[in-house]
MARVEXTOR-307618 format. One record per residue: residue number from 0; y negated, z, x of N, C-alpha, C, CB in turn. Coordinates in steps of 0.2 Angstrom, whole numbers, plus 2048, in hexadecimal, padded with zeros to 3 digits. Glycine has a CB too. Example, Ala and Ser with C-alpha at 12.3 -4.5 7.8 and 13.67 -1.06 7.14 Angstrom:
(rec 0, (81C, 827, 842), (816, 827, 83E), (810, 827, 842), (816, 82D, 839));
(rec 1, (80B, 823, 840), (805, 824, 844), (800, 827, 840), (803, 81D, 846));
END
This chain:
(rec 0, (A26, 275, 2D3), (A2A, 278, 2D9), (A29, 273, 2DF), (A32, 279, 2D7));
(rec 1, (A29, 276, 2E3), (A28, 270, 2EA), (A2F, 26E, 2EC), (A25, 273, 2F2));
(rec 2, (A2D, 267, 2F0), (A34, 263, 2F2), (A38, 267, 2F3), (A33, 25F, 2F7));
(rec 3, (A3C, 263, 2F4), (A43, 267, 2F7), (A44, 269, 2FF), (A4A, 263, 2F7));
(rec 4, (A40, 262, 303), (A3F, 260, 308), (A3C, 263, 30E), (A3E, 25D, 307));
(rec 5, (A36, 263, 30A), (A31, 268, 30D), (A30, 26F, 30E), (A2B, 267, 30C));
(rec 6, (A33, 273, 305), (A34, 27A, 308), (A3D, 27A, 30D), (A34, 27F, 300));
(rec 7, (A41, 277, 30C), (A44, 279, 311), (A42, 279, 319), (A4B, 277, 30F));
(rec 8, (A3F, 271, 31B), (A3D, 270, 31F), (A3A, 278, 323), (A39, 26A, 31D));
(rec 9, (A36, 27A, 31F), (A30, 27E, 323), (A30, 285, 320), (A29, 27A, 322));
(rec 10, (A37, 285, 31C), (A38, 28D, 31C), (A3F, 291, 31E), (A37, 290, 315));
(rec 11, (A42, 28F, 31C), (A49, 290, 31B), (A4F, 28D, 320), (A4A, 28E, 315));
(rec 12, (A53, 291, 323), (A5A, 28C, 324), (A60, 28E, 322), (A5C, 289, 32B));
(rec 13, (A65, 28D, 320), (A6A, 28D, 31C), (A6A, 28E, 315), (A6D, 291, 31D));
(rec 14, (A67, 28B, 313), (A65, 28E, 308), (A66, 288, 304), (A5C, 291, 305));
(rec 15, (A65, 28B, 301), (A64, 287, 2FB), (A5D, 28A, 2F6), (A6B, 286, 2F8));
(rec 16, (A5A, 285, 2F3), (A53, 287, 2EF), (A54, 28F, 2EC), (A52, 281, 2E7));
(rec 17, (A59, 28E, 2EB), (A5A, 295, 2E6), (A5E, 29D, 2E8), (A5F, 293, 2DF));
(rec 18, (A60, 29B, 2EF), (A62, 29F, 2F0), (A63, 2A0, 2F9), (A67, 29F, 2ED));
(rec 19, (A5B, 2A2, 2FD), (A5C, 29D, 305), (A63, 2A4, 309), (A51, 29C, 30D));
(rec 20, (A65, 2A4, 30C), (A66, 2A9, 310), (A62, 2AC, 316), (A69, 2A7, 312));
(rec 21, (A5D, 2A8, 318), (A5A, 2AB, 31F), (A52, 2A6, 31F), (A60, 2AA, 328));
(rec 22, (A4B, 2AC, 321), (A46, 2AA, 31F), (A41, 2AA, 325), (A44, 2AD, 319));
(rec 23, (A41, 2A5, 327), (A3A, 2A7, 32C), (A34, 2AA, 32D), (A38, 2A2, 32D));
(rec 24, (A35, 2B0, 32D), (A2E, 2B2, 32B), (A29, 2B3, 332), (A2E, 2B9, 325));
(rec 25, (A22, 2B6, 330), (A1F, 2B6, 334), (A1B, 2BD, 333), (A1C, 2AF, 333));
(rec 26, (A17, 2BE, 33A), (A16, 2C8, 33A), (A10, 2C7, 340), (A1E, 2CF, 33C));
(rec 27, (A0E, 2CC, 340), (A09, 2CE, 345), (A0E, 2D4, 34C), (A00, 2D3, 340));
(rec 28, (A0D, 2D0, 353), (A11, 2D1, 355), (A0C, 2D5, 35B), (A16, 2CB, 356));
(rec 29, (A0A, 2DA, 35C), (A06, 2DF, 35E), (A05, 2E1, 365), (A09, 2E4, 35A));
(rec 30, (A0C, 2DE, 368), (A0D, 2DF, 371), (A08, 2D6, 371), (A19, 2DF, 374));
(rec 31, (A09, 2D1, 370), (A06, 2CA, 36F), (A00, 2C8, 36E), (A07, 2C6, 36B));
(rec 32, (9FE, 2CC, 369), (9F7, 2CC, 365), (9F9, 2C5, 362), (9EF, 2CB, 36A));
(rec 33, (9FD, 2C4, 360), (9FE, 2BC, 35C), (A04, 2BF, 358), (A01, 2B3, 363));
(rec 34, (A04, 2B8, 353), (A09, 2B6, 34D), (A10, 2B5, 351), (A06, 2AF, 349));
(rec 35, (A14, 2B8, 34E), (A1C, 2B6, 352), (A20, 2B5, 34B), (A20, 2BE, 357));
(rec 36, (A26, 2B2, 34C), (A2B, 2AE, 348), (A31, 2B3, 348), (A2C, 2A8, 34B));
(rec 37, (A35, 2B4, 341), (A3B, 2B9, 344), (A3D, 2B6, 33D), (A3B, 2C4, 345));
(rec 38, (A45, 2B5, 33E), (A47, 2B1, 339), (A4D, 2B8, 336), (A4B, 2A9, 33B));
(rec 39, (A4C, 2B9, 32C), (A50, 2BF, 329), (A53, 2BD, 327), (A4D, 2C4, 326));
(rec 40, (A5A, 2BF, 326), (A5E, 2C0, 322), (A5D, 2C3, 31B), (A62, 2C1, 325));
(rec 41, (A5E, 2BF, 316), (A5E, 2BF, 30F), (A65, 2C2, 30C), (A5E, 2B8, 30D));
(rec 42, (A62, 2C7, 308), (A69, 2C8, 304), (A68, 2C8, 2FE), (A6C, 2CD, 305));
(rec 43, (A62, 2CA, 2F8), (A60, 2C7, 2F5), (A5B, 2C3, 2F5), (A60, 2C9, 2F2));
(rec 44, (A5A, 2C0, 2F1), (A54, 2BA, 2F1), (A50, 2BA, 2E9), (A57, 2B0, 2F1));
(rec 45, (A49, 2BD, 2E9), (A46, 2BF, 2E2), (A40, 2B8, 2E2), (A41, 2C9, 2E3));
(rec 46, (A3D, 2B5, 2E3), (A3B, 2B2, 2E4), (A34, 2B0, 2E9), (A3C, 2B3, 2E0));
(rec 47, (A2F, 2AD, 2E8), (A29, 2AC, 2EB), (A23, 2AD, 2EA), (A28, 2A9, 2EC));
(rec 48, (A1D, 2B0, 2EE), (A17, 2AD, 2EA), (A14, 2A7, 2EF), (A12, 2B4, 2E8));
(rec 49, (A10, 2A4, 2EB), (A0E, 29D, 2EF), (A07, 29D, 2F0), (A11, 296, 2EB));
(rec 50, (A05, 299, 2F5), (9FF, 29A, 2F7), (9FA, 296, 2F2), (9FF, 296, 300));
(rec 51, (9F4, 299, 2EF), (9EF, 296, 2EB), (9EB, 28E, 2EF), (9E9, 29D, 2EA));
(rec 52, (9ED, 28E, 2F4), (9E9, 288, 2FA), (9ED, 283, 2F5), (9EB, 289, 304));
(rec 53, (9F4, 284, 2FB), (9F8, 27D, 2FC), (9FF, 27F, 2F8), (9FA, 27B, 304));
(rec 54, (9FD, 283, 2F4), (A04, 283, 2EE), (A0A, 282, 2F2), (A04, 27C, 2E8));
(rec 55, (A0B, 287, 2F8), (A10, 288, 2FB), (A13, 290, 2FB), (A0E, 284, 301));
(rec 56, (A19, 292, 2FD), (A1C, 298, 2FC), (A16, 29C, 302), (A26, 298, 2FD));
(rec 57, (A13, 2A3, 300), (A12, 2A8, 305), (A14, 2AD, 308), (A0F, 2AA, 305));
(rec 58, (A1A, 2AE, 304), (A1E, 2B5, 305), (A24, 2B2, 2FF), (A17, 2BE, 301));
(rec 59, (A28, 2B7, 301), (A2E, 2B6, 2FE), (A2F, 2BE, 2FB), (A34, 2B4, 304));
(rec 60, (A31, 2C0, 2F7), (A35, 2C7, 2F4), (A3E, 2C6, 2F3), (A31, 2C8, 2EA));
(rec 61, (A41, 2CB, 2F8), (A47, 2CA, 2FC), (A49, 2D0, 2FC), (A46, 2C8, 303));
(rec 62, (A50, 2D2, 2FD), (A54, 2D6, 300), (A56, 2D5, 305), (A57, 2D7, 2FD));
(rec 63, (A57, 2DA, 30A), (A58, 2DA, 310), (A5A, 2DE, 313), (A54, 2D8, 312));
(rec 64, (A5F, 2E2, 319), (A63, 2E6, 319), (A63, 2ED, 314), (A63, 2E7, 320));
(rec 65, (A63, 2EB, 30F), (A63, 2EF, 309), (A5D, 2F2, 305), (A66, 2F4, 30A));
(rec 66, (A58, 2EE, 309), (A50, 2F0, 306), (A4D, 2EA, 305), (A4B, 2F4, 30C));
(rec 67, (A46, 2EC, 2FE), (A45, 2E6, 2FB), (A3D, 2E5, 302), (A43, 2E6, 2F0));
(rec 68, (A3D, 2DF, 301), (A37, 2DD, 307), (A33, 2D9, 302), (A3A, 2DA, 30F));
(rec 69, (A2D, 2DA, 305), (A28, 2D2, 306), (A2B, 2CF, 30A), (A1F, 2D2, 30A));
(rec 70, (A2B, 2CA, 30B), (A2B, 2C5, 312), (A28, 2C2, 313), (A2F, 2C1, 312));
(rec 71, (A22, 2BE, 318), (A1C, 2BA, 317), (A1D, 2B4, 31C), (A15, 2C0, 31A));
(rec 72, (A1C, 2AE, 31A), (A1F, 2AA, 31D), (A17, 2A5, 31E), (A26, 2A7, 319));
(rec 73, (A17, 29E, 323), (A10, 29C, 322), (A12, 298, 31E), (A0D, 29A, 328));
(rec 74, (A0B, 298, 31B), (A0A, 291, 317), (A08, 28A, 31A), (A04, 292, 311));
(rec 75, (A09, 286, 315), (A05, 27F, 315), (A00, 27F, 31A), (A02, 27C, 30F));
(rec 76, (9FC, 283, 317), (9F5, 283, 319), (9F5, 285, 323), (9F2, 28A, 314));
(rec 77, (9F9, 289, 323), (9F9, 28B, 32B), (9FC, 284, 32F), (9FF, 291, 32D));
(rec 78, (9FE, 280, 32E), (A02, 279, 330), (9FB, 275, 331), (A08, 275, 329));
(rec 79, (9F4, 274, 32E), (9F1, 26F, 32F), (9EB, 26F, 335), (9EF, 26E, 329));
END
């Protein structure tokens, strides 16, 4: 599992490992032509899948105003 530190650092605020409340994710924003940031509220939390690079989370499987979502957040890999 990854630190504590660094996933909360760069995914998450207010949570805890197992349960965050709200997720930063990330989307193709179409008026921009660029990547934009929008932070979701969580209502369940199913888990993650993690990036084959840098063994970091790439998406989140979630509940969210009553529907289950992807969530796609950046990895490690986008950071360097």
């Amino acid at each position: 599992m990854l630190s504590r530190t660094i996933f909360l650092s760069h995914f998450f605020l207010k949570t805890d490992m197992d349960n965050p409340t709200e997720i930063n994710s990330v989307f193709w924003n179409e008026e921009k032509k660029s990547w934009d940031h929008k932070m979701i509220k969580v209502e369940e939390y199913h888990g993650f899948v993690e990036c084959q690079q840098c063994r970091r989370p790439l998406s989140h499987n979630i509940k969210t105003d009553g529907e289950f979502k992807v969530v796609y957040v950046e990895c490690g890999c986008s950071r360097r």
